[in-house]
N, C-alpha and C positions, 0 to 999 in steps of 0.2 A: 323180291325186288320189283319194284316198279318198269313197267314193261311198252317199248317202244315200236314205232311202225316195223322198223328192219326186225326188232323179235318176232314178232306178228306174222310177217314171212315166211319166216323159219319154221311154224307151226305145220307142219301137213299136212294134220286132219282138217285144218280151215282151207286149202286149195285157194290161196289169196294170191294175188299177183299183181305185178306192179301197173303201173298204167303211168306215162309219159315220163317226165326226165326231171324233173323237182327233187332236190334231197336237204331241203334247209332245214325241215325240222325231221329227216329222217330218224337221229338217233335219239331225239326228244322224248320225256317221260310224259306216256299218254296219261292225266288226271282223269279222265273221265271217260263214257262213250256219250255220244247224242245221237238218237235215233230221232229224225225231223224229216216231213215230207213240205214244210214252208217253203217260201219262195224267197223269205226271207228273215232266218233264224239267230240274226244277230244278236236279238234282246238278250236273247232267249240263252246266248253262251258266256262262260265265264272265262275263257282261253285256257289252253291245254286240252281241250275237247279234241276227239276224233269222231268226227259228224258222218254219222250213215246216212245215206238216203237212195232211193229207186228211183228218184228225178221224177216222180209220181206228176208233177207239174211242171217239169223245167221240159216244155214240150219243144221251144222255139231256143237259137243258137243264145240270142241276144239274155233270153232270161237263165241260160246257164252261165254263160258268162257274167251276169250279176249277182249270182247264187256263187259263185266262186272268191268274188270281191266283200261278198259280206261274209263269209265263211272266216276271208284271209284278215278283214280287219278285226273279227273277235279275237283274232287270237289263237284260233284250232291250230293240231298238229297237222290235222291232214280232212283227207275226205274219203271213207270208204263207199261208193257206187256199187251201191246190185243189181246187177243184170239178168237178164231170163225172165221179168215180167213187166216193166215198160219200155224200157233198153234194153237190147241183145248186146251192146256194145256200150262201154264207154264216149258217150258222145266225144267227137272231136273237136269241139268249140268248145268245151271244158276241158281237155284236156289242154289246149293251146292257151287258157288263161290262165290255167292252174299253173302253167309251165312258166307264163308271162312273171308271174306273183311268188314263183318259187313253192307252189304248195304240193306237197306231195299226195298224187290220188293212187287209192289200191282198189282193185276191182274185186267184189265180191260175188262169187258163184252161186246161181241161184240155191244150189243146194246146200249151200252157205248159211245157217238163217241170220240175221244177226244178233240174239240172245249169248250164239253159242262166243260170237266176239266179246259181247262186253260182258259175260261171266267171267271169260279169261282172263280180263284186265281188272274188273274187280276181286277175283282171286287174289290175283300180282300185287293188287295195293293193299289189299288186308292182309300178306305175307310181308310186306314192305312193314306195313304200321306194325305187327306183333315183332318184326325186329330189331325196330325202332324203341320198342314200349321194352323189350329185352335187354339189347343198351343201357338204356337208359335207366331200368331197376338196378343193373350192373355198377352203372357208374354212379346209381345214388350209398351201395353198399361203398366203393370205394372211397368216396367224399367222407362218409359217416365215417369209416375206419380209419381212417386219418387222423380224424380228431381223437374217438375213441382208445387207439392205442400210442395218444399222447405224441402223437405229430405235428399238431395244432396247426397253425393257420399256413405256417409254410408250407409241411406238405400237402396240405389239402387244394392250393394254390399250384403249385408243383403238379398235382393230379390232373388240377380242371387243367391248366395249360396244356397238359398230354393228350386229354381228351379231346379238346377244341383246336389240337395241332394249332397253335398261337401264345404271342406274348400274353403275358397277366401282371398287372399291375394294384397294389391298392393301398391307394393313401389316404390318409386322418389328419384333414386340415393341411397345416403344411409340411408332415411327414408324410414318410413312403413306408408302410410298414412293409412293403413287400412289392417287388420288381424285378422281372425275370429278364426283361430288356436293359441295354447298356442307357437307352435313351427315355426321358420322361414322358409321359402319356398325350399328347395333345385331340383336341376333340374330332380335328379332322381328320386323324389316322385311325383313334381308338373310340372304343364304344364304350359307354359311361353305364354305369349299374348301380344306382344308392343303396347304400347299406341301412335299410333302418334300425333303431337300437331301444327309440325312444327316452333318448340321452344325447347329449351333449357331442359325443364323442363317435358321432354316426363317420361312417368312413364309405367312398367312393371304389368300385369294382371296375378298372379296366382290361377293358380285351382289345387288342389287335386286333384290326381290320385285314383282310376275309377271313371271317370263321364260319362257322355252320351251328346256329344255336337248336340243337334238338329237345331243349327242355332241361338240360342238366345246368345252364343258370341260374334259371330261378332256384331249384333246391339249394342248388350253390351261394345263393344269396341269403338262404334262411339259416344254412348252419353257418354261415359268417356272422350271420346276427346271434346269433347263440353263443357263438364262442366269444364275441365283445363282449357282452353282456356277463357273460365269466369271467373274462379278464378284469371289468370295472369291479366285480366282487371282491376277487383276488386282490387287485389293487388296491380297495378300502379295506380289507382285511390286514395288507402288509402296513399300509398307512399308518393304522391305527395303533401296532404292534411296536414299530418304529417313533412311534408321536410318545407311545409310552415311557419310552426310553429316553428321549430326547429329554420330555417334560421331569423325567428327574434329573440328569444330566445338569440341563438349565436352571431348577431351583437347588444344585447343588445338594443333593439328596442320598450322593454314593460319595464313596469313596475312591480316591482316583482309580486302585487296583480294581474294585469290583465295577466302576463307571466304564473303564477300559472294556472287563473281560463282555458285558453285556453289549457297547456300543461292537464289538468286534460280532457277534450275536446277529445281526441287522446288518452286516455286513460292511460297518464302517472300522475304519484302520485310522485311530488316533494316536497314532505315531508316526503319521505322515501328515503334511500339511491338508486343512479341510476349507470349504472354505461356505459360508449359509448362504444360500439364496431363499427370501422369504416373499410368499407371495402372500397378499391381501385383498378383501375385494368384498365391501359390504353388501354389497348389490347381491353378490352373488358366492356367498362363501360355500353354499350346499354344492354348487353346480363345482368351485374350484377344487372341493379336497377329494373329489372323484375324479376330475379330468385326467387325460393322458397328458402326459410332457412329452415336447419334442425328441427327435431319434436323438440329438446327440447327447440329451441327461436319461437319456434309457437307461445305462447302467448306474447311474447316482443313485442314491439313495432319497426315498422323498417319504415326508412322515407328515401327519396332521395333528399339528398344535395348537389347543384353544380351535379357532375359526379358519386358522393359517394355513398354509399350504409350504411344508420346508422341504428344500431340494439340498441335500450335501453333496458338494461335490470335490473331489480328490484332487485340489492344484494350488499352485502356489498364487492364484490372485489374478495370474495374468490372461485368463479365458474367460473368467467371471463373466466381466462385462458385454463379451458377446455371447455368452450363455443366456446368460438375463435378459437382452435384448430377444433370442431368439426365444424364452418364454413367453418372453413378454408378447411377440407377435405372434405365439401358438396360443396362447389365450384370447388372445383379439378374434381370431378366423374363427376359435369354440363362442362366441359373441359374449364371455368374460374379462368386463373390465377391471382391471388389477393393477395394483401396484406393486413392483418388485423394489425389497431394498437387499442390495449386496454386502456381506459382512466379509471382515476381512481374512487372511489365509493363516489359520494359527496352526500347531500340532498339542497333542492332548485332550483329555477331555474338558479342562478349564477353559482352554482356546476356543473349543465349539461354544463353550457357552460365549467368552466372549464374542465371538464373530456373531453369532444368534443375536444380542443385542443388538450389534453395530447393526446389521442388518435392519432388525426394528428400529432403529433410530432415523436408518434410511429410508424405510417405506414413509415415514411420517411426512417427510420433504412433498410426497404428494403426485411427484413426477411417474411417467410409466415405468421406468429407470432408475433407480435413483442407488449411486455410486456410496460406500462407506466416509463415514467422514474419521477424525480419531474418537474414537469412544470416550467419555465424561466419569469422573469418580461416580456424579450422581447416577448413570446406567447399569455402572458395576454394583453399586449398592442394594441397588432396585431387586438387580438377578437374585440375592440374597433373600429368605425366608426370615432368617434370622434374625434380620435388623427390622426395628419400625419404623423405618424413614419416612413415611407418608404420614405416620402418628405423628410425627416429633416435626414434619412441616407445615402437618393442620395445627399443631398444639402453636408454634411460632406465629401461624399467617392467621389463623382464625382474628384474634383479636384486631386485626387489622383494616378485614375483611370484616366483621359488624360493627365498626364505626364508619366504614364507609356507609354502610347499607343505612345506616341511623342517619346521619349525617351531611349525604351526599357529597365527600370528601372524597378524593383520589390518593392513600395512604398507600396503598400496594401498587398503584402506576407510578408515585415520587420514587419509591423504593426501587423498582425495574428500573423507570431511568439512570438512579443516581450510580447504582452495581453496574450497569451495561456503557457507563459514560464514565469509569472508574472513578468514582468518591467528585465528580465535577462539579460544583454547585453552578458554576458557570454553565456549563453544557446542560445540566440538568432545565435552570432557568430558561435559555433560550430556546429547548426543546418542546418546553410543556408553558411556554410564552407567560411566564412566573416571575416572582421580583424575587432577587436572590434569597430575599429573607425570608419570603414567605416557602422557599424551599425549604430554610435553615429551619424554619418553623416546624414545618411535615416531619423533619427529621428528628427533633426534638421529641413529636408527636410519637412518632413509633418506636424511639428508644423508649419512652414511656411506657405503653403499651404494649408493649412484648419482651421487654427486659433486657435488647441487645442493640449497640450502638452501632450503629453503621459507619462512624468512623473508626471504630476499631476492630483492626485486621481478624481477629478468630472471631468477633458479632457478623461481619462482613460476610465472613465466608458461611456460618451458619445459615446467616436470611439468605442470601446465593443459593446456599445447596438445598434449601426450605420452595423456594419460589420454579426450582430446575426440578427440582420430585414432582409438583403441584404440574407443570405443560406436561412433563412425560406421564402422568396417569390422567391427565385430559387426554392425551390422545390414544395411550391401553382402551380407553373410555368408546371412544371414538372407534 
């Protein structure tokens, strides 16, 4: 242990003794010793010093007593004085400053040398540092075994707090993955520690204010970094495992008993209501289907589809919306801009698919949000492998779509208006600023040309659901 004026005392082969009434920095850890015969050794100290000297020149009162004032604003603990060869005595104009400034002076006996002082305290601190450096190997096995025998971040978290006697805290954007305090971390109470990952998903170290950092931080920092870096593994390993599942699920590829027993496999229960949350983000689809999701879809289930980022989570609808909100803003703080769309609360594995749709139909809306609307025949179809609906609405639209191009014609913008303003040639005309006939015209045109009338109801509904396949695989596209 590091070793003080009053230990110093105590020594009796050193024959040291006090000298006047000063005890401010009595029980203080002497740093160093300074043997100096200056007059004035200021520069010269780093504080914590215990300054020897024989007052070699401090001949006159006035220059001990300024030798006392630069001792005391370095910073020293004290002043040891040797006597028996220029002083028989502790002068008393140093001691009377010393007393003034509260500095403690010990009298050193000529047969005292002083070698044999600052061996001692050198000793003291290189038994200090090997105890330190002891600890410390100790607390780096403890940290390491944590994780090792599958404690992971908790208890390893749980350790360092024991060590550093203090709160620990540490959160990943706007979760906490771990907080030993009832209260959240703020900067002027807690001390901040970055987590680097060289990811996305870098997360913050706090400790409660006062601790005593002896070096077991930093280690602490770098198996935090380890062990994220495992988890993002893990996490793209379950992801992907899950994406598996999903994507036949969604192209309808199982059989409901065997889509059942495999989604139960990945931990989802299709006989209870689910409900999709789909995350998008072209900017950034590498950085999304790695990220963490907030603590409260931790237990959801999240899978990667295509580019996508799918979270299922187990409710009837009515938490969605603040679910998704809060990924939404846990993706923002990861600086991943995305789109969530919400699908609605079904049970079975038909229902995930359908909600998976609704959901994509709702990212499409564009918003950071974006709520289920009621799902379209044309979305349910699409889900299908089976049908060529995209064949059978090129085969319809195409002919339409190269007379425009030939022609400079608006044959498939007549055709949106006249289906979205239902069969109006009135509305049609005044929309697209047209003489009614030459609407009557356009439409003559494309019943021509693709063989189905759009005044009659099953031609209608074929170019409808031809023109609804044609946006929804722009925007698959997209």
């Amino acid at each position: 242990m590091a070793i003080s004026l009053a230990t110093l005392l105590g020594v009796h082969s050193l024959h040291l003794s006090k000298a006047g009434l000063a005890e401010t920095t009595w029980h203080e850890d002497i740093n160093w010793v300074a043997v100096t015969e200056l007059e004035d050794p200021q520069r010269f100290l780093n504080g914590g010093e215990l300054v020897l000297t024989t007052g070699m020149r401090l001949r006159s009162a006035p220059e001990q007593r300024r030798f006392v004032r630069q001792v005391q604003r370095a910073g020293a603990v004290g002043i040891g004085f040797g006597t028996g060869l220029t002083h028989d005595a502790v002068p008393p104009a140093l001691i009377a400053e010393a007393n003034r400034w509260g500095l403690p002076i010990v009298q050193v006996p000529y047969e005292t040398p002083f070698i044999a002082i600052g061996k001692l305290v050198a000793e003291a601190q290189a038994a200090d540092h090997v105890a330190k450096l002891e600890r410390l190997i100790a607390g780096h096995q403890i940290l390491a075994r944590a994780l090792l025998t599958g404690g992971g971040l908790t208890q390893l978290l749980k350790h360092l707090g024991g060590m550093l006697r203090t709160e620990i805290a540490l959160t990943q954007f706007t979760a906490h993955l771990y907080n030993s305090s009832a209260e959240l971390p703020f900067a002027d109470t807690w001390a901040s520690y970055p987590i680097p990952t060289g990811r996305r998903d870098a997360c913050t170290l706090w400790i409660r204010q006062p601790f005593e950092d002896s070096g077991i931080i930093g280690y602490a920092q770098n198996l935090i970094s380890v062990e994220l870096n495992n988890m993002v593994k893990q996490r793209q390993a379950q992801r992907a495992l899950c994406g598996q599942v999903l994507e036949d699920v969604i192209h309808g590829a199982l059989e409901t008993s065997e889509a059942q027993r495999r989604l139960a496999g990945v931990g989802l229960n299709s006989t209870r209501k689910n409900v999709v949350l789909l995350a998008v983000s072209a900017a950034h689809h590498k950085a999304l289907v790695s990220t963490s999701v907030p603590q409260p879809l931790e237990k959801a289930v999240a899978a990667v589809v295509g580019k996508d980022l799918v979270v299922v989570i187990n409710d009837d609808g009515g938490a969605a919306p603040a679910l998704a909100r809060n990924l939404s803003d846990h993706l923002a703080e990861a600086g991943i801009h995305a789109t969530i769309g919400i699908g609605g609360a079904y049970t079975k594995p038909n229902g995930l698919r359908w909600s998976y749709f609704e959901a994509r139909d709702a990212a499409s809306h564009g918003l950071p949000v974006n709520e289920p609307e009621r799902l379209s025949l044309t979305s349910l179809l699409l889900a299908s492998e089976d049908v060529p609906l995209a064949d059978m609405a090129h085969e319809s639209l195409n002919p339409l779509r190269a007379f425009d191009a030939a022609h400079g014609a608006e044959l498939v913008t007549t055709l949106e208006s006249y289906l979205n303003n239902n069969g109006s040639v009135a509305a049609v005309a005044e929309g697209l600023t047209l003489h009614r006939n030459t609407v009557r015209y356009r439409l003559a045109q494309i019943t021509e040309l693709t063989g189905y009338d759009p005044s009659v109801t099953a031609d209608r509904v074929q170019l409808w659901l031809a023109l609804a396949v044609s946006r929804l695989g722009a925007r698959q596209a997209r």
